[in-house]
C-alpha positions in Angstrom: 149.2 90.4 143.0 146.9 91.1 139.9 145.6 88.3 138.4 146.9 88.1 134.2 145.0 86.4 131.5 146.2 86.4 127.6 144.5 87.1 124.3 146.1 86.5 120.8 147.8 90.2 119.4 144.9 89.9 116.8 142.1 90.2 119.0 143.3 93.3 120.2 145.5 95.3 117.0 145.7 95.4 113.4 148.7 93.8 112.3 149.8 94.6 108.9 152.8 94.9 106.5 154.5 97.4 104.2 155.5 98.5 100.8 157.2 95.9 99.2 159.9 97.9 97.7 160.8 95.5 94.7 157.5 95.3 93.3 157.7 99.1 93.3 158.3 100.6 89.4 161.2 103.6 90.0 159.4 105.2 86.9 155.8 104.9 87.9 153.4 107.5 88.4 152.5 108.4 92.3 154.0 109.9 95.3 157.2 109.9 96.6 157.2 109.8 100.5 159.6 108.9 103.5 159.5 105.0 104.8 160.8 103.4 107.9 163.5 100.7 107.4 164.4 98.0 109.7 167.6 99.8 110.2 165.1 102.7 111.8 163.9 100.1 114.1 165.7 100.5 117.3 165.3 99.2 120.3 162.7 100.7 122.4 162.7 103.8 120.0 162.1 104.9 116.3 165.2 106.7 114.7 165.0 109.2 111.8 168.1 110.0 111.7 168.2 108.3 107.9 165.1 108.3 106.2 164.7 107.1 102.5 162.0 107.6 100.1 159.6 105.5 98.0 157.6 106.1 95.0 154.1 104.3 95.4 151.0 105.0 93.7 148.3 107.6 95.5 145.6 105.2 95.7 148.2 103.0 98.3 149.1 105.8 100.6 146.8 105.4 103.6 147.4 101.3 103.4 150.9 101.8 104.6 150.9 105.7 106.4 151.6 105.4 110.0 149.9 106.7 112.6 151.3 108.1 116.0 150.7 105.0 118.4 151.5 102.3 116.0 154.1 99.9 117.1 156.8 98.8 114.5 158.2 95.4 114.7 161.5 94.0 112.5 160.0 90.8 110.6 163.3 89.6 111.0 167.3 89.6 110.7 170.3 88.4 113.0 168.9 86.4 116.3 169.8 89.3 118.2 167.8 91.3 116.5 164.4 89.4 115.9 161.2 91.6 117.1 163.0 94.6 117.9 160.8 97.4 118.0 159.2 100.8 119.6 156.3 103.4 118.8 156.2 105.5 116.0 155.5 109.1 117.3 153.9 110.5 114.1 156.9 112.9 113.7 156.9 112.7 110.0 153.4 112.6 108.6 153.3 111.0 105.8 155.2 108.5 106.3 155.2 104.7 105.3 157.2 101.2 106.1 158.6 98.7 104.5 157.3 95.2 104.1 160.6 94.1 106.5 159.1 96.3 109.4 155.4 95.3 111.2 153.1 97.6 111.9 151.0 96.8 114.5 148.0 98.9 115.6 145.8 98.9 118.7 142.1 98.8 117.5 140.7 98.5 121.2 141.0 100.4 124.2 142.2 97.6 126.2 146.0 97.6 125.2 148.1 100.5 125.6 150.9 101.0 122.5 153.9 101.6 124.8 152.6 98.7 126.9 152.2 95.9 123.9 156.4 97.2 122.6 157.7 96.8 126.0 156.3 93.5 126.6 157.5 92.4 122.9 161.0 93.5 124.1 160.8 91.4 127.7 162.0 87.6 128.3 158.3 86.2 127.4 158.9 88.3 124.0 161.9 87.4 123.1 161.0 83.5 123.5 158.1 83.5 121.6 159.6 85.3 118.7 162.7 83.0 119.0 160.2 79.5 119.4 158.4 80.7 116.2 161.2 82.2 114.1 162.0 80.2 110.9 165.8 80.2 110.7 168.1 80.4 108.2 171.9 80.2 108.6 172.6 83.1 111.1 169.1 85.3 110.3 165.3 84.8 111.5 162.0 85.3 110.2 158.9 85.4 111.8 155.1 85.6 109.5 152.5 88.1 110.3 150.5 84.8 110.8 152.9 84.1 114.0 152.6 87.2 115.1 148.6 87.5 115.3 149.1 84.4 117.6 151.2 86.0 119.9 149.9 85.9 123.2 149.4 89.1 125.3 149.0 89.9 128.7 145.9 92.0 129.3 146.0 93.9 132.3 143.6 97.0 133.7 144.7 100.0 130.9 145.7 102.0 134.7 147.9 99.2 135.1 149.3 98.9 131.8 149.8 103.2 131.8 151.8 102.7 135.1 154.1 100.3 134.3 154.9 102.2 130.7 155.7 105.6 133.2 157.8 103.7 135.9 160.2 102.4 133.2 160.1 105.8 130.7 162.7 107.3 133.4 165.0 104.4 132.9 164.5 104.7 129.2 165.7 108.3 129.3 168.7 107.2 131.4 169.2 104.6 128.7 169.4 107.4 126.2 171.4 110.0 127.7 174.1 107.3 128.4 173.8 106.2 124.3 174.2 109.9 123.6 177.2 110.7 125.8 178.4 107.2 124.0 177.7 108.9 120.5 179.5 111.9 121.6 182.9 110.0 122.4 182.4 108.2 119.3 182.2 111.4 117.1 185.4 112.6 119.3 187.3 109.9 118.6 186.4 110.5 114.6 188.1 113.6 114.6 191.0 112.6 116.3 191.6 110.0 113.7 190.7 112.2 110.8 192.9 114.6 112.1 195.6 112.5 112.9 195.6 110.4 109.5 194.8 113.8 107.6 197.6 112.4 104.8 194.7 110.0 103.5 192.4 113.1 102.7 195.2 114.6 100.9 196.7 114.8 97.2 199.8 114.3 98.8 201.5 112.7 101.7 202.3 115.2 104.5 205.6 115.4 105.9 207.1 112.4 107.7 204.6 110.4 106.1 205.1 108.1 103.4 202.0 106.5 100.0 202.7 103.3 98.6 200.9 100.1 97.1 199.4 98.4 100.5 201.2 95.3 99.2 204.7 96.8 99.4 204.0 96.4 103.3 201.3 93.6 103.4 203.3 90.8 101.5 200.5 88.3 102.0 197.1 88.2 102.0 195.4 84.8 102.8 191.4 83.3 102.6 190.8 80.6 105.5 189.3 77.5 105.6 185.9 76.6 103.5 185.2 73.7 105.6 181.9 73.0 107.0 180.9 74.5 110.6 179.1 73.3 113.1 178.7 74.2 116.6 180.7 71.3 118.6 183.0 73.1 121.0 185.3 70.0 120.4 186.6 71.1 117.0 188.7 74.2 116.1 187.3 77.3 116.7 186.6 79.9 113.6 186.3 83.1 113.6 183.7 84.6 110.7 182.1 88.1 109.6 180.2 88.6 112.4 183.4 87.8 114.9 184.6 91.2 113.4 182.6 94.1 115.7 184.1 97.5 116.2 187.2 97.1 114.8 188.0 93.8 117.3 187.4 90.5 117.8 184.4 89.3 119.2 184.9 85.6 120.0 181.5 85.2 122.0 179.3 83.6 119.2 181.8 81.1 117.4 181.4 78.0 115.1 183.7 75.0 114.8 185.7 73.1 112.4 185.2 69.6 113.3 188.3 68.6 110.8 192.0 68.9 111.0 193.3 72.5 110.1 196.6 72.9 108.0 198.7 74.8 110.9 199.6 77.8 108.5 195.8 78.8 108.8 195.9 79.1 112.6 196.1 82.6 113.7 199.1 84.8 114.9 199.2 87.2 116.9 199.0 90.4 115.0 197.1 89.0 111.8 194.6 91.0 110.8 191.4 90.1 109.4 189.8 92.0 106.7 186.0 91.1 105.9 185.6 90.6 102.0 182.2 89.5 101.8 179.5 91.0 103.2 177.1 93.7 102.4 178.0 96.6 101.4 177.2 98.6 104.8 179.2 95.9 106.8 182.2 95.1 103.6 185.9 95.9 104.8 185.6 96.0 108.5 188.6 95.1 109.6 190.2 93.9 113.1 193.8 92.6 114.7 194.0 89.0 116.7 195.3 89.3 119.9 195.4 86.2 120.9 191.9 86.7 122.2 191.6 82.3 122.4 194.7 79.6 122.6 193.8 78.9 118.8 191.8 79.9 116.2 191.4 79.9 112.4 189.3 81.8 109.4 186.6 81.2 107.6 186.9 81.7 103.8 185.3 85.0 103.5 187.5 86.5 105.5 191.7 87.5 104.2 194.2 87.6 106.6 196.7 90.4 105.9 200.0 89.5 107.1 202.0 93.2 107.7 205.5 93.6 107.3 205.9 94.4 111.1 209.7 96.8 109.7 207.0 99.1 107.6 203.8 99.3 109.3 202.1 97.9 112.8 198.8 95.9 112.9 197.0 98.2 115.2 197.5 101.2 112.3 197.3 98.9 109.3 193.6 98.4 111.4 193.0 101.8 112.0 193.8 102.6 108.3 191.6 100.2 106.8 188.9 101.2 109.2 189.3 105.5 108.2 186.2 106.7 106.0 188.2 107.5 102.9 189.8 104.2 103.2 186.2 102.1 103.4 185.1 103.9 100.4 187.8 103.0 98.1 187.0 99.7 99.3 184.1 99.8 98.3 184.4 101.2 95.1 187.0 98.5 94.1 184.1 95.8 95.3 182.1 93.6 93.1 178.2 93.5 93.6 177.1 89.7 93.7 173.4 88.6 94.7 172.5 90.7 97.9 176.2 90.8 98.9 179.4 92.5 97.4 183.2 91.4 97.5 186.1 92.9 97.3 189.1 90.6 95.7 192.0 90.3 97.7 195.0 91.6 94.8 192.3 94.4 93.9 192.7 95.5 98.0 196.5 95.6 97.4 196.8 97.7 94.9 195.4 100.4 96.8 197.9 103.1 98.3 197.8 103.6 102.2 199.4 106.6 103.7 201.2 106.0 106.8 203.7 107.6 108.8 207.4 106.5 108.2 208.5 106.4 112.0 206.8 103.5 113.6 206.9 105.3 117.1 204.3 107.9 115.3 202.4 105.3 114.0 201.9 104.2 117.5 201.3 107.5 119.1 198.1 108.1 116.6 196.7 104.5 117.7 197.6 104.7 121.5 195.7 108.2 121.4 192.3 106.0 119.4 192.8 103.6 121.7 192.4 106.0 124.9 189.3 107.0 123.6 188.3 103.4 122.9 188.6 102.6 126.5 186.5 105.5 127.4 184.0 104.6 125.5 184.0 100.8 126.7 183.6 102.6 130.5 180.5 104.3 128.9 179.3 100.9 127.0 180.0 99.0 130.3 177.9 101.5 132.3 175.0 101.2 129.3 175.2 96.9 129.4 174.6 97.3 133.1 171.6 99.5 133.0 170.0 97.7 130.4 170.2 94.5 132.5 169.2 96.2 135.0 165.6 97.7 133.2 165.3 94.3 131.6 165.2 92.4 135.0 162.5 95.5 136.0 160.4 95.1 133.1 160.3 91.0 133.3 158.9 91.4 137.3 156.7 94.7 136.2 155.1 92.6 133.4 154.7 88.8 135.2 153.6 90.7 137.9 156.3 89.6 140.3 156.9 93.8 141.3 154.4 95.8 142.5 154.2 99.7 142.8 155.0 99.7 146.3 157.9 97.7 145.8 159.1 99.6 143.3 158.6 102.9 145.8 160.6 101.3 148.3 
């Protein structure tokens, strides 16, 4: 077994941040170049697939340009997203980051890039980021002052190269599987673009009907604004983040440790329609299913009660959910301080096409819903994997797994 000792990140890379986008002047002199986001900081891997620019001036350039072999770190965001990070392949030269995203680069020949981001993604990561985070409400932090302190494995460079090339086959798995997911994703797109193609139109197609959502939803409803806390003995509460993928996601739940009024418990067949949020996550929308024995709201979110003679929850979800639909929304939306909202009557007004024979309205959604389950195979397949290369990469970097037993 090969022996492991530890030296603070700082000893061994450059840890730095980016451009602080709101101390940059729109109309100042300089160059305008690509940046990296959070949002381009994946898991494991850098994506370009949307790249904005910045204007900063010339003489700041080379303080924030990337390099190929710099790992990028996210400074913060929800729990399950502290740290995330990968190495930036120099595909777009210049390019810069944001003061959200670390940049951290190896100055010595003793740590390996690919090495340092996969042990910042294993258990002994993940705890030190979550022990030092500084927590606020649902999101994390962590200081480039934490992160110099982090303490790193150093292990023969040979050693470290092996270990990066044993688990790049897995990673490739891991991608093809998020690409064949991607795929089924797009496919189910069309189907619903093509099977709602009324919305897209100036006027309802045949057999289809456009009126005022509230001549079918006749109530829309806030929840409770009580305090939560996270005492498994009160009611449980469903809030913004409950709302993934068009369902319900009752894993990570607060409580209401006061009495509810029983009208605010959910039905089955309410549907929940985020009002508050930012705007990339505002109007996501989902139907309870009676996924818990009982369950209420939290303020932010509106229940929309559907007239069930007009309009079924499952499409009234799908609806909401369409494209076209979720910029209307948003164009009705009010901008607050780093969130919008979107006021319940304003929602109402809007016109949603829909097919006038509920057994069609049903077709369209049992036809989403097969794709939905064969993307939830695929999704199943991808969890398993990525257990499965996280319990590899936890014995390759404590040492517990060595190449021969890997071989074997």
């Amino acid at each position: 077994m090969i022996q492991q000792h530890f030296r603070p990140l700082d000893e061994l890379a450059d840890v730095s941040g980016g451009v602080a986008l709101g101390g940059v002047d729109p109309g100042a002199s300089g160059t305008e170049l690509p940046y990296l986001r959070v949002a381009n900081v994946q898991d494991g891997y850098i994506s370009t697939d949307d790249v904005k620019k910045v204007r900063v001036p010339s003489a700041s350039v080379e303080r924030f340009r990337l390099r190929a072999g710099d790992v990028l770190l996210t400074e913060g965001g929800d729990f399950d997203k502290l740290g995330r990070g990968g190495v930036w392949d120099g595909r777009i030269d210049p390019c810069l980051h944001q003061n959200h995203v670390f940049r951290v680069r190896c100055d010595t020949a003793d740590l390996v890039p690919e090495f340092l981001s996969l042990y910042m993604a294993s258990r002994d990561g993940r705890s030190f980021f979550l022990r030092i985070a500084k927590q606020t409400t649902n999101l994390a932090t962590i200081s480039s002052s934490q992160l110099k302190s982090m303490p790193i494995p150093v292990l023969p460079v040979a050693v470290q190269r092996w270990i990066v090339e044993v688990l790049a086959s897995w990673a490739e798995l891991e991608r093809r599987t998020e690409a064949s997911i991607a795929k089924l994703r797009n496919v189910r797109q069309g189907v619903l673009l093509a099977s709602m193609e009324s919305v897209a139109s100036k006027e309802p197609v045949s057999g289809w009907a456009r009126v005022p959502l509230k001549n079918i939803v006749p109530s829309a409803e806030y929840g409770i604004s009580e305090s939560l806390d996270r005492d498994a003995r009160g009611v449980p509460v469903l809030r913004m983040n409950n709302i993934r993928s068009a369902r319900i996601d009752a894993d990570d739940l607060r409580y209401c440790p006061v009495p509810v009024p029983s009208r605010l418990f959910l039905r089955c067949g309410d549907v929940l329609f985020n009002r508050t949020n930012s705007m990339e996550h505002i109007g996501k929308a989902a139907m309870w299913r009676d996924e818990l024995p009982s369950a209420t709201f939290a303020s932010y979110l509106v229940r929309l009660v559907p007239d069930l003679n007009r309009v079924t929850p499952e499409y009234l979800v799908e609806w909401l959910m369409h494209p076209l639909v979720r910029q209307r929304v948003r164009s009705i939306s009010t901008v607050a301080v780093q969130q919008v909202n979107v006021n319940p009557s304003r929602l109402r007004e809007l016109e949603i096409d829909l097919p006038v024979d509920l057994a069609e309205q049903r077709r369209i959604v049992a036809t989403l819903e097969a794709c939905d389950e064969q993307i939830g195979r695929e999704e199943e397949e991808l969890n398993k994997l990525r257990e499965l290369k996280q319990g590899l990469v936890d014995d390759l970097l404590s040492a517990r797994v060595t190449a021969s037993g890997v071989a074997a």
